[in-house]
C-alpha positions as a printed Julia matrix, in Angstrom:
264×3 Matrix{Float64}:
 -16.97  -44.28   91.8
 -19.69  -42.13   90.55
 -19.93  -37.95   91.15
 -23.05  -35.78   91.05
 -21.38  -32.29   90.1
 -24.5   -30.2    91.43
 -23.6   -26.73   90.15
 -22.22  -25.78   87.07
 -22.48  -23.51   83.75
 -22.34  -25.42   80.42
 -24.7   -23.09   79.0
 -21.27  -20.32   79.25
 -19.59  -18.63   75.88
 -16.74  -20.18   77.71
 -17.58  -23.42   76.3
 -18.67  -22.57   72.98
 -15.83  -23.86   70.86
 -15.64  -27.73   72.46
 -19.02  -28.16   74.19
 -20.16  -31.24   72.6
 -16.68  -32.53   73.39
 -16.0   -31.49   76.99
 -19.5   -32.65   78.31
 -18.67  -36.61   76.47
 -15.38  -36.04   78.5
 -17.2   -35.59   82.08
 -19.41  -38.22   81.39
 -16.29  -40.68   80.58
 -14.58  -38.99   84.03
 -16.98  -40.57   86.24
 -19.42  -37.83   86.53
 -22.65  -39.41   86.05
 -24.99  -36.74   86.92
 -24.73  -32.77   86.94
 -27.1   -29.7    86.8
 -26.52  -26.85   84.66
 -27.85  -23.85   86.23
 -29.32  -21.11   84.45
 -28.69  -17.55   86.09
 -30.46  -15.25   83.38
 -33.04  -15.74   80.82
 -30.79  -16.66   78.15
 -29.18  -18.96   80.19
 -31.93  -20.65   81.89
 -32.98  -21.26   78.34
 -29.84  -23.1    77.06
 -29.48  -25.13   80.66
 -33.09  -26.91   79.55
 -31.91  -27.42   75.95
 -28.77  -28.86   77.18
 -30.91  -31.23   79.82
 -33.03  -32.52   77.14
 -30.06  -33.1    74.76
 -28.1   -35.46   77.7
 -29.6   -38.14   79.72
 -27.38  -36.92   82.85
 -27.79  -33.58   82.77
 -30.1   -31.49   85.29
 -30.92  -28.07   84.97
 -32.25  -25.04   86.83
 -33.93  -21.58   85.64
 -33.72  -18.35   87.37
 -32.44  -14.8    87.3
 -29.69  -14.0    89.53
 -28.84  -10.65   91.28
 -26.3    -9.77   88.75
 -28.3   -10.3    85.58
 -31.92   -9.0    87.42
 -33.39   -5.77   84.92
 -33.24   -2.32   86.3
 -37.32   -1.91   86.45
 -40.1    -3.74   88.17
 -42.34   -4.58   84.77
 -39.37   -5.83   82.67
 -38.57   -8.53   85.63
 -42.28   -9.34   85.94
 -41.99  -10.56   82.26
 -38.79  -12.59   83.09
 -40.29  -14.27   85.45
 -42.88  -15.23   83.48
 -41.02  -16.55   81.46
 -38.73  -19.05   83.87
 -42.45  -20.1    84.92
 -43.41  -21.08   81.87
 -39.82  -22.67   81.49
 -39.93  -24.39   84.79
 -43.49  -25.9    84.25
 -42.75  -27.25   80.35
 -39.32  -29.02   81.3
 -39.51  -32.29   84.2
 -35.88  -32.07   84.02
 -35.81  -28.56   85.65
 -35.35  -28.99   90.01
 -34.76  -26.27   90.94
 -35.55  -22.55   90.99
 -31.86  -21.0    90.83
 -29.38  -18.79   90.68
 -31.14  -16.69   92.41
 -30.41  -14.57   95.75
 -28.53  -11.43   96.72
 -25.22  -10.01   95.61
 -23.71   -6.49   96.78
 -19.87   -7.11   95.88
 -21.42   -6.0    91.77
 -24.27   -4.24   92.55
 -24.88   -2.05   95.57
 -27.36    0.46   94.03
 -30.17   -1.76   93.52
 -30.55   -3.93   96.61
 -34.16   -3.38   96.82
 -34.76   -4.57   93.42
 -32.75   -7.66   93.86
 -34.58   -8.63   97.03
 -37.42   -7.88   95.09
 -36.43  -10.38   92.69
 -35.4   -12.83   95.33
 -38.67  -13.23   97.03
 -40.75  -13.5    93.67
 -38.52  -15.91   92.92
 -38.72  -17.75   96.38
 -42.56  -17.48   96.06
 -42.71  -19.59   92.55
 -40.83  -21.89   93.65
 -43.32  -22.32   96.36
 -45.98  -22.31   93.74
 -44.14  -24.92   91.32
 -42.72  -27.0    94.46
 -39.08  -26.25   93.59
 -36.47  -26.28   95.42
 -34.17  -23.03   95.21
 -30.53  -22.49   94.24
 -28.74  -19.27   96.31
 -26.32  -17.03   95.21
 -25.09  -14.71   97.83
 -21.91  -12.36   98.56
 -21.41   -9.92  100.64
 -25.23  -10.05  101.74
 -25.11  -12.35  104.23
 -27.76  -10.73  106.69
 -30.15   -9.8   104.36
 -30.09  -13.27  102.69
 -31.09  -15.16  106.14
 -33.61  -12.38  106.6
 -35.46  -12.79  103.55
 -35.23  -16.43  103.66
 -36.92  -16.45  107.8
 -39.2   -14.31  106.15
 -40.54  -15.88  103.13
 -40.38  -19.72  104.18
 -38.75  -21.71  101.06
 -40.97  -24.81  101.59
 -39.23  -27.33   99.28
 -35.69  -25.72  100.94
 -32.66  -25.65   98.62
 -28.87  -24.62   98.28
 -26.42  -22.29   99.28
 -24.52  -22.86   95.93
 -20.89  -22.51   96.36
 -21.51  -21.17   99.76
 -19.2   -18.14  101.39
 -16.85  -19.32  103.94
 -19.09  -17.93  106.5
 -19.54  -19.4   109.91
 -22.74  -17.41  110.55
 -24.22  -18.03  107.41
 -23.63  -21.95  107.53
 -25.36  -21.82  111.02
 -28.0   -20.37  110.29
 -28.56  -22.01  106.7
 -27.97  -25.11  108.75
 -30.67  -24.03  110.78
 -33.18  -23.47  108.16
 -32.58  -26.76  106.36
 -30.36  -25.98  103.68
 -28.2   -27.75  101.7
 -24.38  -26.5   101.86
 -22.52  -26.86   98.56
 -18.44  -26.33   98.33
 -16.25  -25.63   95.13
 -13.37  -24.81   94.59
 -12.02  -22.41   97.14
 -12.18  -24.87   99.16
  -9.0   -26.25   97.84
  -7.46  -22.29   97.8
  -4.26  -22.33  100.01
  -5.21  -18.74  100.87
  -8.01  -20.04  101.68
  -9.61  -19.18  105.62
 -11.83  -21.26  107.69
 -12.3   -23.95  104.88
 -11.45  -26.9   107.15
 -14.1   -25.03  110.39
 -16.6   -24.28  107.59
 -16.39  -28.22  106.01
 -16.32  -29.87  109.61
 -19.56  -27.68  110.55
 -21.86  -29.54  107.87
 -23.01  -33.08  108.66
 -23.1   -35.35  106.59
 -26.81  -35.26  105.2
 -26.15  -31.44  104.37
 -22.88  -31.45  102.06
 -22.89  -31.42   98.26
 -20.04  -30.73   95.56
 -20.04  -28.35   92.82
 -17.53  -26.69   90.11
 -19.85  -23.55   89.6
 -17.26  -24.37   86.06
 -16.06  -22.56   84.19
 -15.36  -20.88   87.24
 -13.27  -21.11   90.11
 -10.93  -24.22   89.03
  -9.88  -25.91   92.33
  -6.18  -26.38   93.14
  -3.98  -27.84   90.94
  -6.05  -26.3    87.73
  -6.93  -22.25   89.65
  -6.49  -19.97   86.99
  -7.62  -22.2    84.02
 -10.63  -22.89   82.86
 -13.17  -25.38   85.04
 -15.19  -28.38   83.94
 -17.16  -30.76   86.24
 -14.29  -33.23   85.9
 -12.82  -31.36   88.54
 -15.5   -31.68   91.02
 -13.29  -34.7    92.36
 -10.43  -32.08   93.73
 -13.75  -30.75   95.65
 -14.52  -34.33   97.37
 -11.31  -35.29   97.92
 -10.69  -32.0   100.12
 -13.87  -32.61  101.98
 -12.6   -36.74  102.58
  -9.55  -35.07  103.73
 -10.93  -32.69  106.08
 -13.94  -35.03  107.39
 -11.34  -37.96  107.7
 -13.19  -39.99  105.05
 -12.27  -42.15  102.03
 -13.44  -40.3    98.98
 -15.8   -43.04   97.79
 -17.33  -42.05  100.67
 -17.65  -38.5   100.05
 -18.51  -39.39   96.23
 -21.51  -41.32   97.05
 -23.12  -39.15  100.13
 -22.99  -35.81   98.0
 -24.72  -37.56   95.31
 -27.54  -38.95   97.2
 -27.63  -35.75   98.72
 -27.95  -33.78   95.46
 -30.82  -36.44   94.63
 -32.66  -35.97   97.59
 -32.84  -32.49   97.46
 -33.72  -31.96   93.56
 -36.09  -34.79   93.82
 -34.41  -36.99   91.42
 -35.34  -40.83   91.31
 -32.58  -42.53   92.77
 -32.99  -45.61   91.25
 -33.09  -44.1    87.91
 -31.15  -45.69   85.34
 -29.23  -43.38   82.57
């Protein structure tokens, strides 16, 4: 049983001390493909090293709403940069994290939608595509995205537990990726959200080191985990997890344009 872990962060200071170590671990665990998404400049950077150092791993490049500058000209040059990072690496799918987040950062919402559609428009230009991020934004995310038409589509990365949201994502043709809260007993709606994605629309992520599904919340996350995540869904959906396991990974494939009959 192989699983495609189609969010995570290998590039964080989290994993500084046992990198090296932890990713020959996943590999070993049965996870035979991941992306690491980048989420700031820095980040972005280290995701392509780390995609070009392993055969299996994926990555993204992008600035997210939390880690967007405070003036127009400084992101300008940012984004020039993920182009140019985007464009030199073939193992880069995806424009990402990018989106809108006003739990941190309610007094520059203009700027971050600013940086959202830029965003939305190269990957239009490179044919990307795009990895969301959004909390507590929920309107304005579906507005910008009716807007400014993603044409390659993309993810709702560990998506809110949001039944208007996942309609209307639906709707637009996005992809629907759970994580761990999921598998949070406090958790509402999980089972309504899970049971209102078909089949073609579901992927699995550990956004790790974040967000450590039940029985590991509270401790640090790794894309072993991502099985906690699929075994939930089988659970809810009524499915054997080999099922679950091999639909979210052709999923992830489909939608970052990865070969499926490639061999690592």
């Amino acid at each position: 049983m192989e699983f495609f872990d189609s969010h995570a962060h290998l590039d964080d200071e989290k994993f500084n001390e046992d990198r090296e170590e932890i990713i020959e671990q996943i590999k070993k665990s049965g996870v035979t493909k991941l992306v690491s998404a980048g989420y700031s400049l820095e980040g972005s950077k280290m995701a392509q090293d780390l995609s070009n150092n392993y055969d299996f791993i994926y990555s993204t490049c992008g600035i997210s709403p939390n880690d967007i500058p405070q003036n127009e000209e400084e992101l300008w040059n940012m984004l020039e940069e993920i182009k140019e990072i985007a464009q030199l690496n073939k193992k880069n799918v995806a424009i990402g994290e990018i989106g809108l987040d006003y739990y941190w950062n309610q007094n520059n919402k203009e700027l971050q939608k600013m940086a959202f559609f830029k965003q939305i428009e190269l990957a239009n230009e490179l044919k990307l595509p795009i990895v969301i991020h959004t909390r507590e934004a929920v309107m304005d995310t579906i507005q910008i995205l009716k807007e400014h038409i993603v044409e390659q589509k993309g993810v709702f990365h560990c998506c809110p537990l949001n039944r208007e949201l996942v309609k209307e994502a639906l709707k637009l043709g996005f992809y629907i990726s759970f994580a761990g809260p999921i598998t949070f007993k406090n958790s509402k709606n999980a089972d309504e959200i899970i049971n209102m994605v078909p089949d073609d629309k579901i992927l699995i992520e550990t956004d790790s080191p974040y967000l450590s599904p039940e029985p590991f919340r509270g401790k640090r996350n790794d894309s072993r985990n991502v099985i906690y995540i699929a075994q939930k869904i089988a659970d809810v959906k009524q499915m054997k997890l080999e099922d679950i396991a091999k639909i979210t990974y052709q999923n992830a494939e489909k939608i970052f344009n990865i070969n499926q009959k490639e061999t690592l």
